[in-house]
C-alpha positions in Angstrom: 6.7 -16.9 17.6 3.3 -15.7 16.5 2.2 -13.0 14.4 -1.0 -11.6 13.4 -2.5 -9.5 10.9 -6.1 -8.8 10.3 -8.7 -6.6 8.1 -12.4 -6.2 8.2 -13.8 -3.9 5.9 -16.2 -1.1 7.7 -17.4 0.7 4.9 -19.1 -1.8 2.5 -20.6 -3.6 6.0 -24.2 -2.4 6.0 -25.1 -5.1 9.6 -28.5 -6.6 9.9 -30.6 -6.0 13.2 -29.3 -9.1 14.0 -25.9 -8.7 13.2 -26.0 -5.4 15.3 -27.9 -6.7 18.3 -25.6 -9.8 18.1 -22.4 -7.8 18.0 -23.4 -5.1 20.8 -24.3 -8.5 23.0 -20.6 -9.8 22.7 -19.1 -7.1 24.0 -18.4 -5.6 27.6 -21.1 -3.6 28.4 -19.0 0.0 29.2 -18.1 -0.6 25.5 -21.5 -1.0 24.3 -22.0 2.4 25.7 -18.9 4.3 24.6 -20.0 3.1 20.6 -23.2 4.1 21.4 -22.1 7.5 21.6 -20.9 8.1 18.0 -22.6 10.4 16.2 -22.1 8.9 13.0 -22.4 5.3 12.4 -19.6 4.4 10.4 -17.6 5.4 13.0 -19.7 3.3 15.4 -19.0 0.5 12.7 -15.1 1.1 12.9 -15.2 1.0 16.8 -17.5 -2.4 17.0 -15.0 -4.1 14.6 -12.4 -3.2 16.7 -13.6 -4.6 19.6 -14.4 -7.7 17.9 -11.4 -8.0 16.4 -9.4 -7.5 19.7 -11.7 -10.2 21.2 -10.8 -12.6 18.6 -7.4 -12.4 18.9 -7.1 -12.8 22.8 -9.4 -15.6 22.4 -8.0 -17.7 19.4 -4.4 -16.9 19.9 -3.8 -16.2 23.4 -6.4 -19.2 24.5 -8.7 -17.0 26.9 -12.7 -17.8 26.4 -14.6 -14.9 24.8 -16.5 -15.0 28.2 -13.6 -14.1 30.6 -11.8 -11.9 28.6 -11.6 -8.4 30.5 -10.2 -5.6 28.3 -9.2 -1.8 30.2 -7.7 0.8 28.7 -5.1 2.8 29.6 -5.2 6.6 31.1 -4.0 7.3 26.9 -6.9 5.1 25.9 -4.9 2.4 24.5 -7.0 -1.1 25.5 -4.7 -3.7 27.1 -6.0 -7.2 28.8 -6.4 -6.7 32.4 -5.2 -9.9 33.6 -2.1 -10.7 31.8 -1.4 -14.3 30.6 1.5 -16.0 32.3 4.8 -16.7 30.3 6.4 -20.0 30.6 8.3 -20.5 27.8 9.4 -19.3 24.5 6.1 -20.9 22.8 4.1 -18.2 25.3 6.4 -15.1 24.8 3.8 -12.4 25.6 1.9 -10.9 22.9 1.9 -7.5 22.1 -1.4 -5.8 19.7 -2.6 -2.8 18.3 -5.5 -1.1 16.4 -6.3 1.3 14.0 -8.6 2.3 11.7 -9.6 4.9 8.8 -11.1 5.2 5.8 -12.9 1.8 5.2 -11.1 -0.7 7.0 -10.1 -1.2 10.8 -6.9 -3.0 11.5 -5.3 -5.3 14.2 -1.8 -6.0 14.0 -0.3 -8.5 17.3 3.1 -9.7 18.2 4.8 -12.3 20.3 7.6 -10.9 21.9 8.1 -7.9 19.8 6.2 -4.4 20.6 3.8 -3.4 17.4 2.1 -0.2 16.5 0.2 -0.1 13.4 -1.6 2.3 11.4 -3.7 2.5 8.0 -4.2 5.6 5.8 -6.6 6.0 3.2 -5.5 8.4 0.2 -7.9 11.4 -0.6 -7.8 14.3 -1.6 -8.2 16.9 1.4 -11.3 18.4 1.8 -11.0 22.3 2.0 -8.0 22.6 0.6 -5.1 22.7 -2.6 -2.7 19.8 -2.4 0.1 22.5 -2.2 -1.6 24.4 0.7 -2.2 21.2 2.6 0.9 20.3 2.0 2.1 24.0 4.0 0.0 23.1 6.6 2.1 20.0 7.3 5.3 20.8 6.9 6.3 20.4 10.5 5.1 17.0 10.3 8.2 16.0 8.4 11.5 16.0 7.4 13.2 17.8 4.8 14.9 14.9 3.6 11.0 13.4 3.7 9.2 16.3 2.0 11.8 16.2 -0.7 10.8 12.3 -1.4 7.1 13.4 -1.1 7.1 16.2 -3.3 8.6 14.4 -5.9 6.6 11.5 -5.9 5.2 12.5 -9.6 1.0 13.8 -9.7 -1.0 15.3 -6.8 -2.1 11.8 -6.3 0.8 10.1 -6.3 1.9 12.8 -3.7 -0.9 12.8 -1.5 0.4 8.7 -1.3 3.5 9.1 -0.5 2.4 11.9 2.3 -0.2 9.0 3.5 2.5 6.5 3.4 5.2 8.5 5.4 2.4 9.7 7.8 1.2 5.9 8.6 5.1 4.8 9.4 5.4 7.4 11.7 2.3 6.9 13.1 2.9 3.4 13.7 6.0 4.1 15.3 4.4 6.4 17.9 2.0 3.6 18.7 4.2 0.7 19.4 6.5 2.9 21.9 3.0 4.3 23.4 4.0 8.0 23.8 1.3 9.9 22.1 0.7 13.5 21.0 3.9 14.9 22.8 6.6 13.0 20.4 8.3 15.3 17.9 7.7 13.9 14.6 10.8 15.3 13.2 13.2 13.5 15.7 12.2 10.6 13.3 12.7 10.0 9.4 11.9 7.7 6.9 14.0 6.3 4.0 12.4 4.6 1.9 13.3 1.6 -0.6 13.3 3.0 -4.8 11.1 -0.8 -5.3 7.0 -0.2 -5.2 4.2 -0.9 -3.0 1.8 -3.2 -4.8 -1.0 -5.4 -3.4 -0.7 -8.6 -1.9 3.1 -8.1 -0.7 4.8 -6.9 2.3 7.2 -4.6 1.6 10.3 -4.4 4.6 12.9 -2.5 3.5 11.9 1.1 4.7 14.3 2.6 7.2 13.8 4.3 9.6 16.6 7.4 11.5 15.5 8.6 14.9 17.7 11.8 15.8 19.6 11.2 12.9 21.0 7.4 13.7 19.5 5.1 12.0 17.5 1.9 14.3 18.8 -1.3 12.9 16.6 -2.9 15.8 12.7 -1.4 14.3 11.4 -3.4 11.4 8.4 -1.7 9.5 6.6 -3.7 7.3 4.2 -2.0 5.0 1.3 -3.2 2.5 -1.5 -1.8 0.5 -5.1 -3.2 1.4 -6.3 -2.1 -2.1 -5.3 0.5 -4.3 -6.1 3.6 -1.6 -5.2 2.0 2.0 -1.9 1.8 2.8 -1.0 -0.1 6.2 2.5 0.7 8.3 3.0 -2.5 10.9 6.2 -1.5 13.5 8.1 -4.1 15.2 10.2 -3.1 17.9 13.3 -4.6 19.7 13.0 -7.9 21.4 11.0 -7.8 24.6 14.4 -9.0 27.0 12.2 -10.0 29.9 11.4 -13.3 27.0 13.8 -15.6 25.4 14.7 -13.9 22.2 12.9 -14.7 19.4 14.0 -14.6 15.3 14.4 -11.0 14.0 11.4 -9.9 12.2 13.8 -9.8 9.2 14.2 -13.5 9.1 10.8 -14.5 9.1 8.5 -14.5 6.5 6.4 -11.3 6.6 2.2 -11.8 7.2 0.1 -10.2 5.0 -3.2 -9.2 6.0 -6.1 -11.4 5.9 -9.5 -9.3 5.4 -12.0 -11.2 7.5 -15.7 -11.6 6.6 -18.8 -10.6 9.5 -18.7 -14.5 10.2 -15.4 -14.7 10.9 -14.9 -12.1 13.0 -17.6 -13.5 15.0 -16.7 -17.2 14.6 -15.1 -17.2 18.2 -18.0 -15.0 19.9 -20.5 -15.5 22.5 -23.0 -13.3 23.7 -21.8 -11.3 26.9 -25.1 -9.3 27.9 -28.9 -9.3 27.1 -30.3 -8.3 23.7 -31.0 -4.3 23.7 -33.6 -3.6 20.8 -32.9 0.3 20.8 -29.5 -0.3 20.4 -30.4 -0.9 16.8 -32.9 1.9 16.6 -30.4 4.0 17.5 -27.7 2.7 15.3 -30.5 2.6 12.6 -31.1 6.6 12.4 -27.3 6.7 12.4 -26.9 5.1 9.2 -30.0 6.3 7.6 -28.9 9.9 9.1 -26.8 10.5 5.4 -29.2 9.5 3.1 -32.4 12.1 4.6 -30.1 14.9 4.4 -28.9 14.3 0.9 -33.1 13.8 0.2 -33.2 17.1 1.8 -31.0 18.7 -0.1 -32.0 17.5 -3.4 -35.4 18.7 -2.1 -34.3 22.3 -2.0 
């Protein structure tokens, strides 16, 4: 049984040219081009990390050189490895991974024979409007049973957490089984333990209900990155094609490691030719914030 958790922080990385050039180069090429395309560049930053983080895993825990790994993604958009490793035994139960990112951080979560969605919130305050009135917005999103542990949660803050929280588990759920926008969110609740989320633990006792049964067989491990990213992990029944591993339950959980610029490239090796006005572009990306707030104190 393997199991992998992994950080990098996106918002405090401010790359070098080299960093940048290096990072473009070790990536498949049609990649390249689609984080080329941001507009913004911490969103380029989020994407890249992704990809690198993705990379590392299929080359340090599945065994595949950085150079022949050939990553697709799906008609949804989901990335999956285009040639399949072979299983042979219960050592090489097929691996199952998933991304996310938001706020400062992207994510990768990755499973041996166990399906896994994850999904990281970052708690803020919405943008254009009251707590209450986003709050109204929502309410489809969730239960009443849900809303009623929400809403009492104690300040707007502490509210807009557990709304974060809730939203992450379910979002997490929707990614491991792959089905997207169409999924009723209501068909599924959370129940959640009266013990704390608090850094540096993994928290498992959060239940979940789906059409009002509750699914002994879905273990959702959550965590807080630091005090404002919280970080839903789903595991999914056993994959029945694969000997059966442990339950999730009787394992110890895996807390996130947050990995530095070096080692998420630790593994890598360049994939294409060095493209100076990649970072030129990237550049006016980053520096794009800073003219207009100039500009704006100008006036």
């Amino acid at each position: 049984m393997g199991s992998v958790r992994w950080a990098f922080r996106c918002g405090s990385w401010t790359p070098s040219r080299s960093d940048w050039l290096f990072a473009a180069r070790c990536i498949q090429r049609e990649e390249k081009d689609r984080i080329g395309q941001f507009v913004f560049a911490k969103d380029a930053k989020s994407a890249m990390a992704g990809r690198l983080l993705l990379r590392r895993f299929v080359c340090e825990k599945m065994g595949i050189p950085w150079s022949e790994i050939r990553l697709e993604r799906s008609p949804r958009g989901k990335p999956y490895l285009a040639t399949p490793v072979k299983v042979s035994s219960e050592s090489d139960l097929a691996w199952s991974f998933n991304l996310s990112h938001q706020g400062d951080y992207t994510v990768l979560a990755a499973e041996q024979g166990r399906q896994v969605g994850v999904d990281i919130m970052k708690t803020a305050m919405p943008g254009s409007s009251s707590v209450p009135e986003f709050f109204r917005i929502m309410t489809r999103q969730f239960t009443a049973h849900e809303w009623s542990t929400i809403q009492s949660a104690g300040s707007e803050h502490q509210q807009l957490a557990a709304f974060y929280r809730h939203w992450a588990l379910k979002e997490s759920f929707i990614k491991a089984i792959g089905t997207g926008l169409g999924f009723n969110l209501q068909r599924v609740e959370f129940h959640l333990p009266s013990e704390p989320l608090t850094q540096d633990r993994v928290l498992r006792q959060t239940k979940m209900h789906l059409d009002e049964e509750e699914e002994e067989d879905w273990v959702f491990e959550e965590s807080l990155l630091d005090a404002d990213h919280h970080v839903a992990v789903a595991l999914g029944p056993a994959d029945n094609t694969c000997p059966a591993p442990h339950p999730p339950s009787l394992l110890p959980p895996t807390t996130f490691t947050v990995l530095s610029f070096s080692e998420l490239i630790g593994s890598a090796s360049p994939l294409t030719d060095e493209d100076p006005a990649y970072w030129d572009s990237f550049k006016m990306k980053a520096e794009a914030p800073q003219r207009q707030k100039d500009t704006h104190t100008s006036t």
